[in-house]
Structure formats: structure tokens, C-alpha cells
C-alpha positions in Angstrom: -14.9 27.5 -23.0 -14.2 23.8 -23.4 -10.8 22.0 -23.3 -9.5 20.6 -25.9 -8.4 16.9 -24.8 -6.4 14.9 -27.4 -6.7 11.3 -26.1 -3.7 9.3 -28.0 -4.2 5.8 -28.0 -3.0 2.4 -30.2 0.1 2.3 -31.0 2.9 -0.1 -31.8 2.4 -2.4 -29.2 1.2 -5.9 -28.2 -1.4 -3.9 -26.3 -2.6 -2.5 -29.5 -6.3 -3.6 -28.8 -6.2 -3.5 -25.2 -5.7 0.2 -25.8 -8.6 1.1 -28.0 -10.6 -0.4 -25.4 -9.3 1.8 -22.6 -9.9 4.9 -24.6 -13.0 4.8 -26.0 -14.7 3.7 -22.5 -12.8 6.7 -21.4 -13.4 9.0 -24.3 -17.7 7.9 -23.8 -17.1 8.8 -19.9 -15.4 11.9 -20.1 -17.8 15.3 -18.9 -18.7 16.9 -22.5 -19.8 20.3 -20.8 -16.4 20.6 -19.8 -14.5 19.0 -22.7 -14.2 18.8 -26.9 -12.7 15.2 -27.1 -10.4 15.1 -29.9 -9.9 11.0 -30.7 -6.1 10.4 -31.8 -5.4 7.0 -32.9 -2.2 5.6 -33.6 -2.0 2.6 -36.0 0.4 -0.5 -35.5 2.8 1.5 -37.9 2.4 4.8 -36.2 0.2 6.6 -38.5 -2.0 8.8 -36.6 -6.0 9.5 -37.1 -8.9 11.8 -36.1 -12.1 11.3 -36.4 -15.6 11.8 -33.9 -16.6 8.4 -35.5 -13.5 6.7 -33.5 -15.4 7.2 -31.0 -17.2 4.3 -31.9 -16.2 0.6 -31.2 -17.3 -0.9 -33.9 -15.0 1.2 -36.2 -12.3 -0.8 -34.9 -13.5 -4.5 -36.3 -11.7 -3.6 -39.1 -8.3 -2.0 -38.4 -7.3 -1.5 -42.0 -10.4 0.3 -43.2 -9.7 3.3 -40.7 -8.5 5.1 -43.0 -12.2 5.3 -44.6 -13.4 7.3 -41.6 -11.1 9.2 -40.2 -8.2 11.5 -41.4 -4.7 11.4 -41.2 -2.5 13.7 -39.0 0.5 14.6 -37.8 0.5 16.3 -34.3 2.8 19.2 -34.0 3.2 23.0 -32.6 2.0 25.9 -34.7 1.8 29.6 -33.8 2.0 28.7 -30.1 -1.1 26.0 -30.7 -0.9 22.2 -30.7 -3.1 21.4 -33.9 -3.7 17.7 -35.7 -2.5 18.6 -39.1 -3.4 16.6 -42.4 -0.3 15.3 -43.5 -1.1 15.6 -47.3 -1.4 18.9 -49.5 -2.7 21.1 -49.1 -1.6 21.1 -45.3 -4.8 22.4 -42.9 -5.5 22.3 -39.1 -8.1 19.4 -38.7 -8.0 20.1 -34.6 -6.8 21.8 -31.9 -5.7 20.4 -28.6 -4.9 21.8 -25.2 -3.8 18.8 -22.9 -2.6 15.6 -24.6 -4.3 12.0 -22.4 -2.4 9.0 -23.2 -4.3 5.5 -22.8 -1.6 3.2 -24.7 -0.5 0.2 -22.7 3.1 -1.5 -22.9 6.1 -1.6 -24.8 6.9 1.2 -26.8 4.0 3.2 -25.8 3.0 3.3 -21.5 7.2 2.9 -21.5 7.9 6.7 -21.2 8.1 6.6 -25.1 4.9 8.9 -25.8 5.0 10.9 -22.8 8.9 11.6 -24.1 7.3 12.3 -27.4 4.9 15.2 -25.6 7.6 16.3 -23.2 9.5 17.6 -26.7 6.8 18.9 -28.6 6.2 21.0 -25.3 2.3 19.6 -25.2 0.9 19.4 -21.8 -0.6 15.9 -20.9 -2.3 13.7 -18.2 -0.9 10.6 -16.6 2.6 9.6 -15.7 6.0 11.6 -16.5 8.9 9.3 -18.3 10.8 8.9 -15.0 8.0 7.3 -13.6 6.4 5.7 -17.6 9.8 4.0 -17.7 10.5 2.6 -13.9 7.3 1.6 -14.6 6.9 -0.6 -17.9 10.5 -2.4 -17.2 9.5 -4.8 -14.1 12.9 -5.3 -13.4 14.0 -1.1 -12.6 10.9 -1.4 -10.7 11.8 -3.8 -8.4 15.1 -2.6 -7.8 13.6 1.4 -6.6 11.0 -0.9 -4.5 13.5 -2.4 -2.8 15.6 0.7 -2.3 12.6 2.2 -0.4 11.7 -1.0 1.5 8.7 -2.0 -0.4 8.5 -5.9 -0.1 9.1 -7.6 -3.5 9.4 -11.6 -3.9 12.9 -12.9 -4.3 13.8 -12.5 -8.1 16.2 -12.8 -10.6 16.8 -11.3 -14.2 18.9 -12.5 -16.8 19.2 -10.8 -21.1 19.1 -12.9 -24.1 22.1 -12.6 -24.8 23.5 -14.3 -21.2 21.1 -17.3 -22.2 22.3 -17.7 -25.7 25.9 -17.2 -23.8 25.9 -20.1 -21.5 22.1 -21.6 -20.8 23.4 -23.9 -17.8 24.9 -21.1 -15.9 21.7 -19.0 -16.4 19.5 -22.4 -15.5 21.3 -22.8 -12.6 21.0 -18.8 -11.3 17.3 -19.6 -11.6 16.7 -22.7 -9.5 18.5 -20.7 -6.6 15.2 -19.5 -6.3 13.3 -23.3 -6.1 10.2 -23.6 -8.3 7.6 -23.6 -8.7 9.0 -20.2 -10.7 7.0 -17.4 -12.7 8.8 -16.4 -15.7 7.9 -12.7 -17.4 9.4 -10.5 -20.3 10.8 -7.7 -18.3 8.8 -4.8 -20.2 5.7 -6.4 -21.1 1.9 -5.8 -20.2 -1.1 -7.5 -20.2 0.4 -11.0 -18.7 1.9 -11.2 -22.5 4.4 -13.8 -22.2 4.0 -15.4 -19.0 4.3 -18.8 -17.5 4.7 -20.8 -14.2 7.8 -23.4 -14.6 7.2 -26.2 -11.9 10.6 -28.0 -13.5 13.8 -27.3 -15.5 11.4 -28.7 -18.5 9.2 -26.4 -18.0 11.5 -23.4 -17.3 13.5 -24.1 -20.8 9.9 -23.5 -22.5 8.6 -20.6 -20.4 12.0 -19.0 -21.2 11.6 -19.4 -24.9 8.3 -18.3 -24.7 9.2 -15.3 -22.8 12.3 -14.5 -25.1 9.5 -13.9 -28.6 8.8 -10.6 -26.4 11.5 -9.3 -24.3 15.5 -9.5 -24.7 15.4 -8.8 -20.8 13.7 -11.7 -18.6 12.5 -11.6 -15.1 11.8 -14.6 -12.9 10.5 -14.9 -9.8 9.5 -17.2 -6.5 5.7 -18.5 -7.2 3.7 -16.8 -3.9 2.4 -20.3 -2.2 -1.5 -20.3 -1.1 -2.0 -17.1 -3.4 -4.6 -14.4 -3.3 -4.2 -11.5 -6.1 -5.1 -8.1 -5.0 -5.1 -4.7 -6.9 -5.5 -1.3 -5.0 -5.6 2.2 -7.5 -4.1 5.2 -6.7 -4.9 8.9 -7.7 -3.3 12.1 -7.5 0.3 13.1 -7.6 3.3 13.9 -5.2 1.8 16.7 -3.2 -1.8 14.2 -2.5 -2.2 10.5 -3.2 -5.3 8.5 -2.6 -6.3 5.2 -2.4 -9.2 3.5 -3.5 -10.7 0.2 -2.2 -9.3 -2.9 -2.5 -9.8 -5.9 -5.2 -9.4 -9.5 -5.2 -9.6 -10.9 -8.5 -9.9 -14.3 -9.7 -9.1 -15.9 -13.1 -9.6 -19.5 -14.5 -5.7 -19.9 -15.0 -3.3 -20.9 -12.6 -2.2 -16.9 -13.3 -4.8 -14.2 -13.9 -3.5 -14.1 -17.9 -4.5 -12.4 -21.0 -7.5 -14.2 -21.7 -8.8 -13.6 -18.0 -8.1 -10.0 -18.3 -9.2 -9.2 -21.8 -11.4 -12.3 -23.7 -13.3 -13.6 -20.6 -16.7 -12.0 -22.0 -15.6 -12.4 -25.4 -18.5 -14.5 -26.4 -21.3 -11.5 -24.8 -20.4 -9.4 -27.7 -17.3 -8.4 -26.7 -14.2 -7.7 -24.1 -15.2 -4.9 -21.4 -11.2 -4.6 -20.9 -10.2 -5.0 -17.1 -13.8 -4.1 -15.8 -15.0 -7.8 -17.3 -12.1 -9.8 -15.2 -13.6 -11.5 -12.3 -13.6 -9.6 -8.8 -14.7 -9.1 -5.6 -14.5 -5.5 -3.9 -13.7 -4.7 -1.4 -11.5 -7.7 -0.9 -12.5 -10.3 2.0 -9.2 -9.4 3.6 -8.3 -8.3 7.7 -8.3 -4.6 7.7 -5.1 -4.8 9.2 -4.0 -5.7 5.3 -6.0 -3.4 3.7 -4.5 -0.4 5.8 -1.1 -1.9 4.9 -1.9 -2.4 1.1 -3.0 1.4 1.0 -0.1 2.5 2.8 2.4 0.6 0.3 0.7 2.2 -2.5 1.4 5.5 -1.4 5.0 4.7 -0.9 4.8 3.3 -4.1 3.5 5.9 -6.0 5.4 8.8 -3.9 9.0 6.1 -4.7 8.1 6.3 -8.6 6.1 9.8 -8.5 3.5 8.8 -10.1 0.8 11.5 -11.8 -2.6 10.6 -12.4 -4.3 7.3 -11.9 -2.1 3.5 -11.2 -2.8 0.4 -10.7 -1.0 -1.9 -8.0 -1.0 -5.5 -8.0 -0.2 -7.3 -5.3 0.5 -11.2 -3.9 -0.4 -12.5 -0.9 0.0 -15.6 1.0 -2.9 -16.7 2.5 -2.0 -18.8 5.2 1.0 -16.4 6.3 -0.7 -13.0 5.2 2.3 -11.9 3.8 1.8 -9.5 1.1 4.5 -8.7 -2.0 4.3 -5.8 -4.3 3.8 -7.6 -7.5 3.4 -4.9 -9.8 2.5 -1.2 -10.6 0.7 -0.4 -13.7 1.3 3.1 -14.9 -1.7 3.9 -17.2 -4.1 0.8 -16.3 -6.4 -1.4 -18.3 -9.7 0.8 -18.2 -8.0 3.0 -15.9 -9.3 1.4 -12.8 -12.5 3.0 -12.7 -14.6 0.3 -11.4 -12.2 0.6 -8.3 -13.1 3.7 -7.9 -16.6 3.3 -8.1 -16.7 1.4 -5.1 -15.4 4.6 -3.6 -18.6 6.7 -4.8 -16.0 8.6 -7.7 -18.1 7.6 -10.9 -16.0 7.1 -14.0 -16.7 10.8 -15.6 -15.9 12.3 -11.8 -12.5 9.9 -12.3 -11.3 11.2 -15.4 -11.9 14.9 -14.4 -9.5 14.1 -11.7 -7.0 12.8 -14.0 -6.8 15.8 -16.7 -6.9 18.3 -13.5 -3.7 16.4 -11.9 -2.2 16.7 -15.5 -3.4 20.4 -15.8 -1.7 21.1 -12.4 1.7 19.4 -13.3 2.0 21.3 -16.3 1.5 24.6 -14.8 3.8 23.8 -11.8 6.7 22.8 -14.3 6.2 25.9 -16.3 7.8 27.8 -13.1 10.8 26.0 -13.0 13.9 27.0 -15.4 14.2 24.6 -18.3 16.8 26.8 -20.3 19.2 29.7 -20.2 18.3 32.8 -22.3 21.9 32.9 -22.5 23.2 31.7 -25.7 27.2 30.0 -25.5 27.1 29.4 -28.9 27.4 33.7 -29.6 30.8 33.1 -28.1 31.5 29.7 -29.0 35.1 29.8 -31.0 34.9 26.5 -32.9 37.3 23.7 -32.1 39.7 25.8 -30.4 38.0 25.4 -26.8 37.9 21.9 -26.8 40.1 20.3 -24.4 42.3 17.5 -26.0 
């Protein structure tokens, strides 16, 4: 018997379209002897839709007209079943679904927002936990647990809104502690949404304004001198992690950006997602730095417990060799699978993996207590208890 896998994807995010493109490479790579794929898109106003002709990319030229192909849901629990519901009389089960696989990038989605949004419908799913979905999205949480377990991070600083709207000079002048050239970032964004290098105060004042039209929460750090961007992937979960090869990438900005990432093979009928962005794998790097690059993704990933597949992004200085955890990406653009090609794991082999760490997850939290049979409210007395 196949499994039913409800990939979720969209959402109400910057990300939006990054998204789509994630899941449907995934959703045209996953094993179909194994699995019914169950397409379950969520619009930029959260309506949800299923349809086998989402499956398609073309469907998606077009984001208003989805409604023409595919039919509206809700996603709920029924009779011990997770079904896709029509959300208009007369109410019918469109789908079932056994294991829920999120591919939504950034804010409000890849934040711990959907995978909090399965954890109380009681749904099992693949990829990251919120713990992990949260630490994760906000740059600045993740430095800080880095850090706690001796991961190297470049020197930073944060700062909200509302300290710049408070007193800019003060927050100005925490900044150029660090010297520029600086890198300025909205705290919880994907994608390089957002992001500038500041080489003066000029400069700064603008990147900060710029960075302020996503985030309320901004991150700035020390520009890596004599840079070379690496990524390294990571599968499994807590109890086995695995690392696959290692990438350097290159990007006609002076920071790999959006356009780099997602529009570079815009004009060759269309965006390939992450797998489009210029690379070379493995990296032309010492192996002493690739061991050390694997090894700090495994710390990483065992720091955050991550489930499922990551993405680390790293900084390093060529002429000193010193490498800086730059970032980890909980769910991916394209889910790394190109990395792991280089490692003989094709994409349909890599997705397998994923939906078998989520499987296992699921069935190992299922033997752990989550509530009392015991009811307190049978003997609760009312306000009388309460201490005053």
C-alpha cells in the first residue's frame, strides 16, 4: 500500500515562489511505487488547494487562476484520518494523507509556524521540529545557540526597530564597533531578501532602511575579507547525521543575492531554484577544511536537532582559511539535492530518506507521555483553589 504524502507548500511569505519551485521538483522526484503524492498549496492569503495538475509548473504563471484547477481545502482530523476537506457544502473528503512534507521557505512558514500548525492537528510530518524551525529562521537565536556550543560565528550585532526609531546615533554607533565594510540582514528572512553590504555610515543608514521593509529585528555583521562561500547539506536526525560534499558557489554580486539564487536562468525558460546558482563541487578547498566543515555541520545540526535535510552556509577567508558559520537553512531551496548527487544519493533516493527520518520521528514521539489520563478538572472546585 502507498503512503499518502501531503506536500504543503506556498504560503504567506516573501518566499512564496521560491517555494512552488522546491515542491514541485520535489513532488516530480519523489518514488511513485512507494508514494500517492497529494499537492497542497497554500496561497498568499492562506487558502489551501489540491489538485494532480499542481503538479505542473506552468499552472503557477498565473497565481490567481488556481482556483480554476484545483479545489479548495481545509486540512483537518476526521475519524482518526488526516483528510483535505472541501471547505464548501456539501463538505466531502477530497484526500487522505498519512505524513504531512513541508517545502515553504521563510517567514511565517520554514519559522516553526507550519510544523506548529501539524504538531496540533497531531499529523505526522518530514523535516524540522519548531525548536529547531524557529532557532533556525531567526538568524539572530541562531547565532547565540552557535556560540553557546562553540561553533565559530563572525562578530555581530542586533539591534529592533523600535531602538533605531529610539535613538538612531546610539544604534549607528553600536554598529561601527564592528568597522565596515558591514553586512546588514532582516533577522528572520530567507532568500538574501533584504540584504546589503554598508562600506560607510551612508551606506549603513540605507541598508538599514532597506532591511527595516522586512524585519522589525536587524542583524549586522563584520564583512568576511578575501571571501569564499561554501554550503555543506546534512541528513538524518539526532541519533545519525550525514554529510554530503562540499560547494563553493559563486554569484555576480558582491553577495550571492536573490537574483543569483533564483533569476540567474531566468531568461532559459525559467528559474531551476538553487540548483541553477553557479557552483563548483566538491569545493577546491584543503581537505583539512572540508573535514572541519563536515564536522561543524554535525555540531550544528546535533546543537539545533535538526530532522531531515539542512543546508549550511559558510564564510571563509581565503588568505587566512578561517572559516565562520554563516548560516543554517532549515528546509533548503531545492532541498539540496544536487549536493547530494555528488554523493551518488539521486534526488528520488534523497527524498525517501527524508519522509523515512520524518516517519521515524513520529513513531519515536508516539512513546513518550504527552498528557495525563488523569483529569484535574473532575476535582477542580472553581475559584476557591486559587491562591491570592
Amino acid at each position: 500500500m502507498k503512503i499518502n504524502v501531503g506536500v504543503l507548500y506556498g504560503g504567506n511569505s516573501t518566499e512564496h515562489e521560491i517555494s512552488i519551485i522546491s515542491a514541485v521538483q520535489a513532488m516530480n522526484n519523489m518514488d511513485t511505487e512507494k508514494y500517492e503524492i497529494v499537492p497542497i498549496y497554500l496561497t498568499k492569503d492562506s487558502r489551501m488547494y489540491t489538485s494532480s495538475k499542481l503538479l505542473d509548473m506552468d499552472v503557477y504563471k498565473d497565481l490567481k487562476k488556481i482556483g480554476e484547477v484545483a479545489t479548495e481545502v481545509i486540512l483537518l482530523k476526521k475519524d482518526n484520518d488526516y483528510v483535505l476537506m472541501k471547505n464548501k457544502f456539501p463538505f466531502s473528503t477530497v484526500k487522505k494523507i498519512d505524513i504531512a512534507f513541508p517545502i515553504m521557505h521563510g517567514y511565517n512558514t520554514e519559522d516553526g509556524s507550519i510544523a506548529g500548525y501539524l504538531e496540533v492537528l497531531g499529523i505526522p510530518y518530514c523535516e524540522s521540529d519548531i525548536y529547531a524551525s524557529v532557532i533556525g529562521q531567526d538568524k539572530i537565536y541562531q547565532k547565540q545557540v552557535l556560540k553557546e556550543n562553540g561553533i565559530p560565528v563572525v562578530d555581530y550585532t542586533y539591534f529592533y526597530e523600535s531602538d533605531y526609531l529610539k535613538d538612531e546615533a546610539s544604534v549607528i554607533k553600536k554598529v561601527e564597533k564592528l568597522e565596515y565594510p558591514v553586512i546588514v540582514k532582516p533577522a528572520r528572512q530567507g532568500s538574501s531578501v533584504g540584504i546589503n553590504i554598508a562600506k560607510n555610515k551612508k551606506e549603513l543608514e540605507s541598508a538599514i532602511n532597506e532591511a527595516l521593509n522586512y524585519d522589525e529585528k536587524i542583524l549586522v555583521e563584520k564583512v568576511v575579507e578575501n571571501l569564499c562561500e561554501l554550503n555543506c547539506s546534512v541528513l538524518g536526525d539526532n541519533s545519525n547525521y550525514e554529510a554530503s560534499p562540499i560547494e563553493q558557489v559563486y554569484g555576480s554580486d558582491e553577495i550571492l543575492s536573490y537574483k543569483d539564487k533564483y533569476m540567474s536562468n531566468g531568461s532559459k525558460g525559467g528559474s531551476k531554484g538553487m540548483a541553477s546558482t553557479g557552483r563548483k563541487i566538491p569545493a577546491d578547498i584543503p581537505s583539512s577544511i572540508t573535514k572541519k566543515i563536515e564536522e561543524i555541520s554535525i555540531n550544528a545540526c546535533r546543537a539545533l536537532n535538526t530532522n531531515g535535510v539542512v543546508r549550511i552556509d559558510y564564510l571563509m577567508d581565503k588568505k587566512t582559511n578561517k572559516v565562520y558559520l554563516n548560516e543554517l537553512n532549515i528546509v533548503p531551496g531545492s532541498l539540496s539535492f544536487y549536493l547530494w548527487n555528488a554523493k551518488d544519493v539521486n534526488y528520488k533516493k534523497l527524498l525517501t530518506k527524508i519522509i523515512d527520518c520524518g516517519i521515524k520521528r513520529y513513531r519515536d514521539k508516539s512513546k513518550k507521555l504527552s498528557s495525563f489520563e488523569t483529569n484535574v478538572l473532575a476535582t477542580f472546585n472553581g475559584a476557591k483553589g486559587v491562591k491570592k
